[in-house]
MDAnalysis code that builds the backbone (N, CA, C; Angstrom):
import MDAnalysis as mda
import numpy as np

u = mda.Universe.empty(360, n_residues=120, atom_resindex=np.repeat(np.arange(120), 3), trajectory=True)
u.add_TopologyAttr("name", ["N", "CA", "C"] * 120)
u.add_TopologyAttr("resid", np.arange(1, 121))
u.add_TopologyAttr("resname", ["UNK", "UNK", "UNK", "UNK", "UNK", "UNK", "UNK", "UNK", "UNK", "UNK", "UNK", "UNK", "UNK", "UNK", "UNK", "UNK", "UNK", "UNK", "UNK", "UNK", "UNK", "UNK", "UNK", "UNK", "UNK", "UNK", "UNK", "UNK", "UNK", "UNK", "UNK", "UNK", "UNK", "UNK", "UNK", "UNK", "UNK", "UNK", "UNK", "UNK", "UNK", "UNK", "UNK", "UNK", "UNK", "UNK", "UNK", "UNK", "UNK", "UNK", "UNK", "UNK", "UNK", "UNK", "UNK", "UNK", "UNK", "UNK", "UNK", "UNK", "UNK", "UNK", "UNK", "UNK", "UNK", "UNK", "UNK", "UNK", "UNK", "UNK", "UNK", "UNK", "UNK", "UNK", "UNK", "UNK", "UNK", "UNK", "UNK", "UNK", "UNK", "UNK", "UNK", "UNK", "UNK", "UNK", "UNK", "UNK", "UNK", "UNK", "UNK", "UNK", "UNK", "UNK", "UNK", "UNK", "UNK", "UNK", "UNK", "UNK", "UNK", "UNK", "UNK", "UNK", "UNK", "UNK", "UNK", "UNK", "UNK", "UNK", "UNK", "UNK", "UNK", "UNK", "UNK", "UNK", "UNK", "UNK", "UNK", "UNK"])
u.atoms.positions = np.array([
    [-75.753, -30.176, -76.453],
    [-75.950, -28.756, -76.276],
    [-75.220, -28.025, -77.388],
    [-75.764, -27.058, -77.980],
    [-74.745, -26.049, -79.033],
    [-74.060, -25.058, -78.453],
    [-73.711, -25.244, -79.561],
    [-72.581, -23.803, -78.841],
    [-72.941, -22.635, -78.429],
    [-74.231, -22.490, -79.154],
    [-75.009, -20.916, -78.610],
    [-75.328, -21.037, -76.929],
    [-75.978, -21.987, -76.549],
    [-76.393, -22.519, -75.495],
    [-75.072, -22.948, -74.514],
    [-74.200, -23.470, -74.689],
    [-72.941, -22.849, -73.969],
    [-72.513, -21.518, -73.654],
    [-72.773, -20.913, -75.028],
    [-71.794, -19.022, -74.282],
    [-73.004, -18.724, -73.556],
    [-74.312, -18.959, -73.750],
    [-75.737, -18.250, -72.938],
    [-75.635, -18.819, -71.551],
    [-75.333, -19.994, -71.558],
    [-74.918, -20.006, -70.023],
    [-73.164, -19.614, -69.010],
    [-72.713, -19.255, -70.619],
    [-71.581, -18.612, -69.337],
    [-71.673, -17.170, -69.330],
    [-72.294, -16.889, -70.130],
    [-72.615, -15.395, -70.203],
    [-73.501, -14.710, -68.675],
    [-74.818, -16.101, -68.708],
    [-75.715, -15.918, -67.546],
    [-74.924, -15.705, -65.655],
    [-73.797, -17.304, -65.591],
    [-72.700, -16.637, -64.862],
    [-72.094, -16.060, -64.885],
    [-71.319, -15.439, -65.879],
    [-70.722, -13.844, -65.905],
    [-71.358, -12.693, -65.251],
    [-72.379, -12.784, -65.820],
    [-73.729, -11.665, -65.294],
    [-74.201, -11.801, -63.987],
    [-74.276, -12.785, -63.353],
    [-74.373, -13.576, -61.956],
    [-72.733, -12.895, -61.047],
    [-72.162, -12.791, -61.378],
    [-71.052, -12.389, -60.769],
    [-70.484, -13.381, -60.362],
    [-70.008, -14.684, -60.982],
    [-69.328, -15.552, -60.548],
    [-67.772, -15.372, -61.332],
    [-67.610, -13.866, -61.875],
    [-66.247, -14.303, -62.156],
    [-65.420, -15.217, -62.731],
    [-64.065, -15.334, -62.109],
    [-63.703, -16.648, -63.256],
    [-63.795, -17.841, -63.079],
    [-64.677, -18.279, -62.048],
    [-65.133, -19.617, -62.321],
    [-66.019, -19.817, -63.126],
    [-66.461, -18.530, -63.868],
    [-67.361, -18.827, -64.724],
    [-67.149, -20.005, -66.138],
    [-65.826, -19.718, -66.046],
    [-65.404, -20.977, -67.220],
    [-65.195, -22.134, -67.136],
    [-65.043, -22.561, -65.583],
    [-64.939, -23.344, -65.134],
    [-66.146, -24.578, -64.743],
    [-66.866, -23.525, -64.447],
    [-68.883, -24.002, -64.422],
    [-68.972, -24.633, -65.644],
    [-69.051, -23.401, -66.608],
    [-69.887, -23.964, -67.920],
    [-69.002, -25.020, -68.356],
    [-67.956, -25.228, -68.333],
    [-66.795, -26.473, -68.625],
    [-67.461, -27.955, -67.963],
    [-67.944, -27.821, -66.746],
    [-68.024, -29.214, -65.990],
    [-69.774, -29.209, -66.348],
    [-70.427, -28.016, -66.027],
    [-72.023, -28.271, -66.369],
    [-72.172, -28.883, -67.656],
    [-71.323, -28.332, -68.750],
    [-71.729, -28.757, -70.284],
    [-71.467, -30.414, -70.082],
    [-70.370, -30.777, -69.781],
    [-70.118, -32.159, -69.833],
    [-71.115, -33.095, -69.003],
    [-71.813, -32.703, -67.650],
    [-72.238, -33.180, -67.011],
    [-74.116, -33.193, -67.750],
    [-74.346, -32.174, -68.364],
    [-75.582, -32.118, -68.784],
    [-75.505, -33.248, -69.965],
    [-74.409, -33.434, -71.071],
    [-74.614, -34.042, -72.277],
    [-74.200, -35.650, -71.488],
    [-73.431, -36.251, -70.173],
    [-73.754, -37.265, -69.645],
    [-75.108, -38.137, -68.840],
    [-75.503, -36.619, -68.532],
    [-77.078, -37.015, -67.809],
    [-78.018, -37.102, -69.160],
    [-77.508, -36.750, -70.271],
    [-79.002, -37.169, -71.092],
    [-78.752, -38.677, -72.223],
    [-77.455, -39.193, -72.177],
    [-76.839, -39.881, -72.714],
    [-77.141, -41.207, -72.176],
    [-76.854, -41.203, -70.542],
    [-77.492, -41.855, -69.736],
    [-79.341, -42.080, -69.317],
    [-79.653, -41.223, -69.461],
    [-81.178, -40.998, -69.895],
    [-81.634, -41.452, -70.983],
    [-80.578, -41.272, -72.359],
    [-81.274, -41.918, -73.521],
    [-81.996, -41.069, -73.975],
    [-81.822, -39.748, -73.920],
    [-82.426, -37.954, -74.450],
    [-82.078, -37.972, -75.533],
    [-80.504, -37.829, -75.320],
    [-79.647, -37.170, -75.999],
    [-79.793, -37.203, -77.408],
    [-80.150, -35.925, -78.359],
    [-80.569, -36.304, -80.085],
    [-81.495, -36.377, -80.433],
    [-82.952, -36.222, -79.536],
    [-84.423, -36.804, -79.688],
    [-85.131, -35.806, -79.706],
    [-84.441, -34.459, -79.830],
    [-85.036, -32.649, -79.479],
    [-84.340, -32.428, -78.660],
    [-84.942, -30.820, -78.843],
    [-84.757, -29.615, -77.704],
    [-85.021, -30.415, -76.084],
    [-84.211, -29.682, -75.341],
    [-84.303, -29.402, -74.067],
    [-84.155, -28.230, -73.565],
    [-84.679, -28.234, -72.304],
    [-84.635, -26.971, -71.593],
    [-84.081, -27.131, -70.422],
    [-83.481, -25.944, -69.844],
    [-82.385, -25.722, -69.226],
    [-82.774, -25.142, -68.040],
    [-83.095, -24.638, -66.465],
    [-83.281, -23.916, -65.859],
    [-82.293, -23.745, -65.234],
    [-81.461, -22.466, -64.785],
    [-80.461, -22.210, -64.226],
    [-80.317, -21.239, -62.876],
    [-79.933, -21.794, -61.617],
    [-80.332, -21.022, -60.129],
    [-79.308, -20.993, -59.615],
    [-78.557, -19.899, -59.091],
    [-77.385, -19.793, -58.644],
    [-77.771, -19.051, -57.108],
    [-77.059, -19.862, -56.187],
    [-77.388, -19.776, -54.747],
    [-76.148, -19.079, -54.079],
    [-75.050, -17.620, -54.695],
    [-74.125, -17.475, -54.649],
    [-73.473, -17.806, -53.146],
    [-74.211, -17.258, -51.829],
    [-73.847, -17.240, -50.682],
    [-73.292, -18.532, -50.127],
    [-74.009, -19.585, -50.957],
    [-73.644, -21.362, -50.629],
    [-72.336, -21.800, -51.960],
    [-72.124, -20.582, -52.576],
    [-71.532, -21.226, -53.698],
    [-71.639, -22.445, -54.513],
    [-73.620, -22.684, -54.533],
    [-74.327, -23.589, -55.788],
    [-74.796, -23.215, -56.814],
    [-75.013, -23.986, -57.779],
    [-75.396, -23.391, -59.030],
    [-76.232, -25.215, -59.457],
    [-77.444, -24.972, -59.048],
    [-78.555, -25.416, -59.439],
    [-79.056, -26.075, -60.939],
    [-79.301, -26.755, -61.773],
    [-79.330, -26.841, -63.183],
    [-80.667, -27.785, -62.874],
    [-81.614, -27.417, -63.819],
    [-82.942, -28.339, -64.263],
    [-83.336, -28.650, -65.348],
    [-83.440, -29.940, -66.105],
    [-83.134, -30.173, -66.951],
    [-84.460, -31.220, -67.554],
    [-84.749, -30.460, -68.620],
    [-86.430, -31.178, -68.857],
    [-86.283, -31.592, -70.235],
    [-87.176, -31.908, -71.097],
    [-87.397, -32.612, -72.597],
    [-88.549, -30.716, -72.872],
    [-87.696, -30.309, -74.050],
    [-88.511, -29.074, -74.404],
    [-90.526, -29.654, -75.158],
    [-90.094, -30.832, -75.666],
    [-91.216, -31.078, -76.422],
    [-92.219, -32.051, -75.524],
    [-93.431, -31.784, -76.299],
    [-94.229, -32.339, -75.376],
    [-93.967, -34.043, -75.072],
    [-94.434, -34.467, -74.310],
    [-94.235, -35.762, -73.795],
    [-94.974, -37.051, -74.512],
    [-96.398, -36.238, -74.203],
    [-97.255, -37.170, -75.382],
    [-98.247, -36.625, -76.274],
    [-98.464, -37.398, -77.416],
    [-98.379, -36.871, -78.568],
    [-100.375, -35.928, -78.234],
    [-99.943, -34.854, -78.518],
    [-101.496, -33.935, -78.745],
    [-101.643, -33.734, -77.202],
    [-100.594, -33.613, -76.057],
    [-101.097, -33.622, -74.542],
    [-100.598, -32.173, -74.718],
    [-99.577, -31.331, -75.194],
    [-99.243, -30.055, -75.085],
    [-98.289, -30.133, -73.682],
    [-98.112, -31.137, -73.255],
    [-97.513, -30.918, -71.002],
    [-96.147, -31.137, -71.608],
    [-95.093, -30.700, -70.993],
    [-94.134, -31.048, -70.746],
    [-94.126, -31.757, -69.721],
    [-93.336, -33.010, -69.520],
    [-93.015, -33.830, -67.838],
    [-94.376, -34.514, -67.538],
    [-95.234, -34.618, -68.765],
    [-96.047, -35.072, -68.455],
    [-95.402, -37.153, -68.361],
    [-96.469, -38.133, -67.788],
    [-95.905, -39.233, -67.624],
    [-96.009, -40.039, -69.031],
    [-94.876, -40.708, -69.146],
    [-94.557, -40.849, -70.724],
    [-93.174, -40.872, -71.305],
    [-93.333, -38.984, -70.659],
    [-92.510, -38.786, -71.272],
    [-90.843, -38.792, -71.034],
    [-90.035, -38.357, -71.160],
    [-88.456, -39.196, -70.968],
    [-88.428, -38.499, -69.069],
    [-88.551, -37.733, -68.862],
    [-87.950, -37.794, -67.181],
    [-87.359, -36.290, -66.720],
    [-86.998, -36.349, -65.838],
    [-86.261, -34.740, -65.469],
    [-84.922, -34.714, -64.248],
    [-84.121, -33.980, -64.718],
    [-82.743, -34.260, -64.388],
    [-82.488, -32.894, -63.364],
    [-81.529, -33.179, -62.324],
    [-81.342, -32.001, -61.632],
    [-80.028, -32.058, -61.326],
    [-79.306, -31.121, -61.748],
    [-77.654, -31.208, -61.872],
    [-77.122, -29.998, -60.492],
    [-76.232, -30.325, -59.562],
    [-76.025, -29.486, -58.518],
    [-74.559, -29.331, -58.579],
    [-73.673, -28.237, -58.536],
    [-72.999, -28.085, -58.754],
    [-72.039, -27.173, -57.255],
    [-71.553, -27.853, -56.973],
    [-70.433, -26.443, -55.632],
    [-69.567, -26.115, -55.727],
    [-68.669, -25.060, -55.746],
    [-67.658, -24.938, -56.643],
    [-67.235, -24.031, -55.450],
    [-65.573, -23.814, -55.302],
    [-65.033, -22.220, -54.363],
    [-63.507, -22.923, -54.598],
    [-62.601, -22.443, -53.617],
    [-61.175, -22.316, -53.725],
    [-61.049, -23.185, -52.664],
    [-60.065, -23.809, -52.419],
    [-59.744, -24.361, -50.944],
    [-58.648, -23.562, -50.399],
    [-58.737, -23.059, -48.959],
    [-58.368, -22.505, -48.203],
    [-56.721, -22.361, -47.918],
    [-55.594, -23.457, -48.890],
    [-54.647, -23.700, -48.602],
    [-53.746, -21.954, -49.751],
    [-52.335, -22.002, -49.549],
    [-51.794, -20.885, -50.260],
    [-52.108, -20.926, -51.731],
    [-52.142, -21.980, -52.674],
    [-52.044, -22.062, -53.669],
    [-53.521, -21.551, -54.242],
    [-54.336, -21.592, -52.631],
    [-55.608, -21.406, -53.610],
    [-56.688, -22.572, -54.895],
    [-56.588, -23.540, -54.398],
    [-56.599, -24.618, -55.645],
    [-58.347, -24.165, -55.545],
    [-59.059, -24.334, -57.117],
    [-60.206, -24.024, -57.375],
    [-60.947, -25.796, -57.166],
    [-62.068, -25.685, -56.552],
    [-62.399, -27.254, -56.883],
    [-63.780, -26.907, -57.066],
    [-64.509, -27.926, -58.033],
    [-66.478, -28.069, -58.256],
    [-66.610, -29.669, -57.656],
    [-67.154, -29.397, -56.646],
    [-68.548, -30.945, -56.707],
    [-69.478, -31.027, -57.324],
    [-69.934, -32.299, -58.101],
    [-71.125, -32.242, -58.739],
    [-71.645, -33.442, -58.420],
    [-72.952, -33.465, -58.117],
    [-74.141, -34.348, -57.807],
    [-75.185, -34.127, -59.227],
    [-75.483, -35.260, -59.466],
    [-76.819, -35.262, -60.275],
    [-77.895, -36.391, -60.192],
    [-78.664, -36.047, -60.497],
    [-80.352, -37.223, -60.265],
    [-80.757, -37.167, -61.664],
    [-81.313, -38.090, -61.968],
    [-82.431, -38.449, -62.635],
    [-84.075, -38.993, -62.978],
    [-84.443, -38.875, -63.045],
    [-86.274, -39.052, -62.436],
    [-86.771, -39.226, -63.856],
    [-86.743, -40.566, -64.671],
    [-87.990, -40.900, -64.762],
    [-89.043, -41.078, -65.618],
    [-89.639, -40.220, -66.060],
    [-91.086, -39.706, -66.149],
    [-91.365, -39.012, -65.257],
    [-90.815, -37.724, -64.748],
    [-90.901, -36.749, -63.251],
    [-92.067, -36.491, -63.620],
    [-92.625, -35.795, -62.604],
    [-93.505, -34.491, -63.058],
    [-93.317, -33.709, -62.189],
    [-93.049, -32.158, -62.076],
    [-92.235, -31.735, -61.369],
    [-93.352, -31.281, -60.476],
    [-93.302, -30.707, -58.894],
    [-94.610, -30.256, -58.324],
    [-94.562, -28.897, -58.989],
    [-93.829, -28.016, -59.586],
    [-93.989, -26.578, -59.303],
    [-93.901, -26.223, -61.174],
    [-94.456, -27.386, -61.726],
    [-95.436, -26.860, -63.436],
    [-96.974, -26.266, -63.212],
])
């Protein structure tokens, strides 16, 4: 991921109203996105794309994670079958309840494949 694409997503939680975990997100998402494509075998091969859903009331923050270029060669599809797969990064993040306040994130992630997602 570049660096532009880092401040655009902490900028996007800033704007989201997540405050100062906002640095905290883009800190564990960045690392967790450049492990899920490393592990995938993405990583360096093009653009990707990013979808970002923040579920504030559950305190999740959603990440979807596709191959920007097409899959196969002259098909124009993204996620079409072929091509490298699609990643979904989940993230929960809040304070725990004790005095100190300690901040904590869970993160879950999947990988799929050759996905094709239902909702292209």
């Amino acid at each position: 991921m570049t660096k532009h694409t880092r401040q655009a997503i902490h900028h996007t939680l800033q704007s989201w109203g997540v405050g100062s975990a906002a640095g905290d997100l883009t800190d564990h998402l960045t690392a967790l996105v450049h492990d899920v494509l490393a592990r995938a075998n993405v990583r360096g091969r093009g653009p990707i794309e990013l979808r970002l859903e923040l579920r504030a009331s559950a305190r999740l923050l959603l990440t979807e994670i596709r191959d920007a270029a097409p899959s196969l060669p002259g098909s124009g599809e993204r996620g079409a079958p072929g091509g490298d797969g699609h990643g979904i990064i989940a993230l929960t993040y809040g304070r725990r309840p004790a005095r100190d306040g300690i901040r904590y994130i869970h993160s879950f992630t999947w990988w799929q494949p050759d996905a094709i997602a239902a909702n292209r």
